[in-house]
N, C-alpha and C positions, 0 to 999 in steps of 0.2 A: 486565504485572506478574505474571499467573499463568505464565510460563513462567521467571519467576527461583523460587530452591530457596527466597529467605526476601526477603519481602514490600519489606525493607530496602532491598538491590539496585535493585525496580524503581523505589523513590521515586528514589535516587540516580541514576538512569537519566531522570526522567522532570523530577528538576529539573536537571541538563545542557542535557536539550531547551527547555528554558523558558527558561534561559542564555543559548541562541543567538540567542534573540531577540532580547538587548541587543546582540550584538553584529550580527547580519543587520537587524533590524528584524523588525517582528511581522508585516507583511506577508510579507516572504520566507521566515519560519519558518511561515506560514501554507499555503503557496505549497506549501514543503518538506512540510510533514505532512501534505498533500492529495495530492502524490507516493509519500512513504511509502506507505500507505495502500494507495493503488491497485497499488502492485509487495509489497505485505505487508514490507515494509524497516524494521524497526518498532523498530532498536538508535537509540541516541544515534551509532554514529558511520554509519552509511546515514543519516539527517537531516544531519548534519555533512557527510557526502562531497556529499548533493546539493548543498548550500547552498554547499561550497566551489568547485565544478564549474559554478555556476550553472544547473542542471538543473531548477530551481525556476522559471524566466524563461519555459523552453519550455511551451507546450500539451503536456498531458497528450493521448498517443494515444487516439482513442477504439476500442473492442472491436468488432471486429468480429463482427454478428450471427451467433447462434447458430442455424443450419440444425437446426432442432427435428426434422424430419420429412424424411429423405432416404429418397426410394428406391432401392432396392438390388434382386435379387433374394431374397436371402437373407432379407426383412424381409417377416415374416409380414402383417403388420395387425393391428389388434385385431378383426377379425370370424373370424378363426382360431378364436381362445381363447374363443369362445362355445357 
C-alpha cells in the first residue's frame, strides 16, 4: 500500500486479492500469496496470473545457499584491516 500515491488504490488492490479467494478458494489464494511474496509480485493482477496459471500447485523453488565467505585472491581478510 506504501507504493500507491493515495492509500485508496492500495485498499482497492488488497480487496481484489481477498476477492480471488471466493473465487480460487482460500487455500489456493493462500498458496498464491506465499508465491507472491517470495518473487516480490505483490499487484492484484501477479496474484491473479499465478492463480490463473496454477503456479500456486507447484513447490516454491528453494534459494540456493548464500557462499558468505569465497576465496578469491583479491579478498583481503579481516586480519588485513587490523
Amino acid at each position: 500500500m506504501e507504493s500507491r500515491p493515495h492509500p485508496e488504490q492500495g485498499y482497492r488492490a488488497c480487496l481484489g486479492i481477498l476477492r480471488l479467494g471466493k473465487r480460487f478458494g482460500d487455500e489456493r489464494l493462500e498458496a498464491a500469496s506465499r508465491r507472491a511474496l517470495a518473487t516480490q509480485a505483490f499487484s492484484f493482477h501477479s496474484v491473479e496470473s499465478i492463480l490463473k496459471t496454477g503456479l500456486d500447485r507447484q513447490a516454491l523453488p528453494t534459494p540456493a545457499p548464500a557462499a558468505r565467505h569465497r576465496r578469491h585472491e583479491n579478498v583481503r581478510g579481516a586480519t588485513y584491516y587490523q
